[in-house]
C-alpha positions as CSV (number, residue, x, y, z in Angstrom):
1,X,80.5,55.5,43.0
2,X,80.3,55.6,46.7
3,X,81.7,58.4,48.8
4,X,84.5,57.5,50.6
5,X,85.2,59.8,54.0
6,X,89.1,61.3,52.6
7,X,89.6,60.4,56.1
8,X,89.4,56.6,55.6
9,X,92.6,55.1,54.9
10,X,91.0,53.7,52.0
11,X,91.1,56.9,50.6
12,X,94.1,58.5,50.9
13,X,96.5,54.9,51.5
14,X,96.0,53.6,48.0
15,X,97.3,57.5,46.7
16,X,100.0,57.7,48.7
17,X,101.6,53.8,49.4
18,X,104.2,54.0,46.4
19,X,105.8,57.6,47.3
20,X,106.6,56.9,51.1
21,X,107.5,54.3,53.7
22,X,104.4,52.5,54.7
23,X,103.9,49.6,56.3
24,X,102.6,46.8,54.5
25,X,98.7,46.5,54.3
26,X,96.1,44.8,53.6
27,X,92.3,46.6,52.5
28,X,89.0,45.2,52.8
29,X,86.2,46.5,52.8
30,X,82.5,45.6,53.6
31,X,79.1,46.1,53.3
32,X,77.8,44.6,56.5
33,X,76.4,46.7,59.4
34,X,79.3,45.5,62.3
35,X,78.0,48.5,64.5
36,X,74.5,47.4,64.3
37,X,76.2,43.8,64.4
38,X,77.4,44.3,67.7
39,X,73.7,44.4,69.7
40,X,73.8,41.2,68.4
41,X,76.6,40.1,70.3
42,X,79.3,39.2,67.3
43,X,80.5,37.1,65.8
44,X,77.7,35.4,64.0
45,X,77.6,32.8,61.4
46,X,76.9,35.4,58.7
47,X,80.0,37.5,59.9
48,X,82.6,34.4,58.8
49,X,83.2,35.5,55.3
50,X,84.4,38.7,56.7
51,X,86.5,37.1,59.1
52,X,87.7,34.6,56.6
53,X,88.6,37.8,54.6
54,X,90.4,39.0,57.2
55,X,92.0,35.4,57.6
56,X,93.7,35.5,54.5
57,X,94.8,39.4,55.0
58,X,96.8,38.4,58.0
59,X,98.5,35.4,55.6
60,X,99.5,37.8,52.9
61,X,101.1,40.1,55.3
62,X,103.4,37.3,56.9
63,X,101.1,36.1,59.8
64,X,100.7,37.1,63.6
65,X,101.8,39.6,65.1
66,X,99.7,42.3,63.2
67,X,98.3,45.7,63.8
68,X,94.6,45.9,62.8
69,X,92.1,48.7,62.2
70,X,89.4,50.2,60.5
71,X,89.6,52.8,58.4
72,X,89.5,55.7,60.8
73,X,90.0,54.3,64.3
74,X,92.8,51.6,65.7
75,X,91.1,52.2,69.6
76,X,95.4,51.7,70.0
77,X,94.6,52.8,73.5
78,X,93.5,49.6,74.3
79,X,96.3,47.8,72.6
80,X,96.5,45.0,73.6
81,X,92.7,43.9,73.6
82,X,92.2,46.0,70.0
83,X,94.9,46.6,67.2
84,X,98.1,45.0,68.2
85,X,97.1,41.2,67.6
86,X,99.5,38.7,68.6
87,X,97.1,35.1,67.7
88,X,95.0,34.2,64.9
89,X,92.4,32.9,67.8
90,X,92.3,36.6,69.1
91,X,90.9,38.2,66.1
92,X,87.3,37.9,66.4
93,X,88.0,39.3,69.9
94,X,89.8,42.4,69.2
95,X,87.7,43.1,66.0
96,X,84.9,43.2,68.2
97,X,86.1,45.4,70.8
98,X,87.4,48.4,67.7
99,X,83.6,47.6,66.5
100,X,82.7,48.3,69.8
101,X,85.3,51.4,70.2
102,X,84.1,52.7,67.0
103,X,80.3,52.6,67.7
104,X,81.0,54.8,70.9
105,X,83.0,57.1,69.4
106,X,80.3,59.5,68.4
107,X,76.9,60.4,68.2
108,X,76.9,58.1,64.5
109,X,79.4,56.0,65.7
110,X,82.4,55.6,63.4
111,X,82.1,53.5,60.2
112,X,83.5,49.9,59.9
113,X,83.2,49.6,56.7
114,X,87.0,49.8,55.7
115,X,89.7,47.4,57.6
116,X,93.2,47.3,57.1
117,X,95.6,44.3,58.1
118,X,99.0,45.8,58.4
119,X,102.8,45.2,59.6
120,X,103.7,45.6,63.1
121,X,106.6,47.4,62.4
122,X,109.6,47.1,65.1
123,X,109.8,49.6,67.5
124,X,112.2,51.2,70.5
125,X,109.1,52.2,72.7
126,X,110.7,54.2,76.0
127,X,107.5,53.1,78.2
128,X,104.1,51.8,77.7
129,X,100.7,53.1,78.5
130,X,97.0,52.6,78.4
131,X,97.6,48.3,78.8
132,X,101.0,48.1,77.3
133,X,100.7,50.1,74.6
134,X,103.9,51.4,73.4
135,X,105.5,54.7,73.4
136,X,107.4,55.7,70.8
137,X,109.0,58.6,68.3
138,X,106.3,59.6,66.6
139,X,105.8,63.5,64.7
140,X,103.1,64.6,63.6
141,X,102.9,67.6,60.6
142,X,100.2,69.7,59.5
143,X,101.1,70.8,56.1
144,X,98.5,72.9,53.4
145,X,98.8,73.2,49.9
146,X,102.7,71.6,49.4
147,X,103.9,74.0,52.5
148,X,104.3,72.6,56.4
149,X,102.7,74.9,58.6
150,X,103.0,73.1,61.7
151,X,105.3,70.2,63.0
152,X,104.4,68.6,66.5
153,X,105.5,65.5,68.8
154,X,102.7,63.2,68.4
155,X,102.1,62.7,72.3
156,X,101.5,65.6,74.6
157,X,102.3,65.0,78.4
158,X,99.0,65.5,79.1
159,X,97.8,62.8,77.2
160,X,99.1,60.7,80.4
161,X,97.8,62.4,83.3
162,X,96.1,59.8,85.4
163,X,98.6,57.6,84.1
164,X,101.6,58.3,86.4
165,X,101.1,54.8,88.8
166,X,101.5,52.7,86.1
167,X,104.4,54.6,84.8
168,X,108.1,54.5,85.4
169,X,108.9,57.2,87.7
170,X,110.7,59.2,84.6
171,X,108.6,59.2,81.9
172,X,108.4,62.6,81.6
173,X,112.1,62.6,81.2
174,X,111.7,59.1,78.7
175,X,109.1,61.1,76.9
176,X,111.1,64.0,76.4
177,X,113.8,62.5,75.1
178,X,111.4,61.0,72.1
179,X,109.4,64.3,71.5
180,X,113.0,66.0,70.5
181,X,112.2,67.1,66.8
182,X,115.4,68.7,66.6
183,X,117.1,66.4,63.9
184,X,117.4,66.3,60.1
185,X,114.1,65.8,58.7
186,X,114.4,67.1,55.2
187,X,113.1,63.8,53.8
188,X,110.0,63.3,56.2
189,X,109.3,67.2,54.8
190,X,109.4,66.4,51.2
191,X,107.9,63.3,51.1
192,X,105.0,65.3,53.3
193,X,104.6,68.2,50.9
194,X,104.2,65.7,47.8
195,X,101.7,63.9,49.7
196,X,99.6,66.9,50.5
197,X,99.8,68.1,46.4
198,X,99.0,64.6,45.7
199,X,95.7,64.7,47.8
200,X,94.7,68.0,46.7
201,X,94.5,66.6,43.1
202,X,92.9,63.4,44.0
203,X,90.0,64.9,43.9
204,X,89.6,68.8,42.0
205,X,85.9,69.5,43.7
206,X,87.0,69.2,47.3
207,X,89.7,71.0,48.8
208,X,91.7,68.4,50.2
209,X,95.5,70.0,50.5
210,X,95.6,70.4,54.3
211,X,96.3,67.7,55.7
212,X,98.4,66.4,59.2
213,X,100.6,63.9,58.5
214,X,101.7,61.4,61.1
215,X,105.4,59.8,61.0
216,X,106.9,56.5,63.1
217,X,110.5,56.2,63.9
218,X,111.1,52.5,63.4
219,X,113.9,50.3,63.8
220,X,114.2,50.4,60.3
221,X,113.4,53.9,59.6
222,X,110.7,56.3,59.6
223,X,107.3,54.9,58.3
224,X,104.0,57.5,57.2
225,X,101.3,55.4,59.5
226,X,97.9,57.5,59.5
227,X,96.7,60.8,57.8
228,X,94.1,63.3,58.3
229,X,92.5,66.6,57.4
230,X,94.1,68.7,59.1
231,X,91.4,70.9,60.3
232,X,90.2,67.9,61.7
233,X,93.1,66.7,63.4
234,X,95.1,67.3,66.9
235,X,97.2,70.5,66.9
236,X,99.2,71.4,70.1
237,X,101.9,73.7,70.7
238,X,105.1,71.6,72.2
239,X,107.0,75.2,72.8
240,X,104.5,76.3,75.8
């Protein structure tokens, strides 16, 4: 059996899909070396089954617009040239440039061997950033063993310094008014806490019950969208 990094949505999504809101998606998986691929300027011929693959992902989840990733990265900074894909004809594009995202990421470079097709789910974004990526309602909680220890906005104002001229003049103001976690979130907690018991017995020779936990508000509701170790993930203190 190969390892899988509990990190890679191919891990942990396939655990968790049927006990929370996720958007629908789309797995595949690969044994071809994309990061060394990309010296070789992709795509190449032998590269069209995976793209073919990817193809018929994109059909079963209802066509263009999708969001794409790999396993571990989306690059979602750069939007509109990465994960958010809005034609069929841009997907050998955008894969590239994740591919290319990925291989810069670190030292190793991120793997590419997991990809997953999924719904762009609606959204009420207050501003975009980073090429028209949108801001949204977005929380993020660390939780270990079954008990939260830590709820956060997902986006920190610092995230967008450097940002401000391409910004409407209030987005500090739009920002706040999305990082407000003062609401009833009694569901988001329990469906977190069964997650993280649900992970920690997924496999009994790692210790894999603390993880962060990252929710969406949607038009439609609140959506689980990525997950992480937590002492791997993004803490900050939105009370400072």
């Amino acid at each position: 059996m190969k390892f899988i990094d509990p990190n890679d949505l191919a891990y942990w999504y396939p655990k968790i899909k049927d006990i929370a809101p996720t958007p629908k998606t789309v797995i595949i998986t690969t044994d071809l070396d994309l990061l060394g691929g990309i010296e070789d300027g992709l795509p190449l011929r032998s590269y069209d089954e995976f793209f073919n693959s990817i193809e018929n992902a994109i059909d079963k989840i209802g066509g263009c617009p999708i969001f794409i990733r790999t396993g571990l990265t989306s690059a979602k900074h750069g939007w509109c040239t990465t994960c958010h894909v809005k034609s069929i004809n841009d997907i050998r594009k955008q894969v590239y440039n994740i591919i290319e995202f990925s291989a810069c990421a670190s030292m190793e470079g991120l793997s590419c061997k997991t990809w997953a097709i999924r719904e762009l789910l609606p959204v009420a974004p207050v501003f975009a950033a980073f090429g028209n990526m949108p801001v949204t309602q977005e929380i993020r909680y660390f939780v270990h063993d079954g008990i939260i220890t830590h709820k956060q906005p997902y986006w920190p104002p610092d995230v967008f310094k450097g940002q401000e001229k391409s910004l409407p003049d209030d987005w500090e103001a739009r920002l706040a008014s999305v990082s407000n976690m003062e609401f009833d979130d009694s569901d988001l907690r329990e469906y977190t806490k069964n997650i993280s018991m649900i992970m920690k017995k997924s496999n009994p020779f790692l210790n894999l019950g603390y993880w962060s936990v990252d929710w969406l508000n949607t038009k439609n509701g609140w959506y689980l969208i990525d997950m992480a170790l937590g002492h791997q993930s993004y803490i900050w203190d939105s009370k400072k």
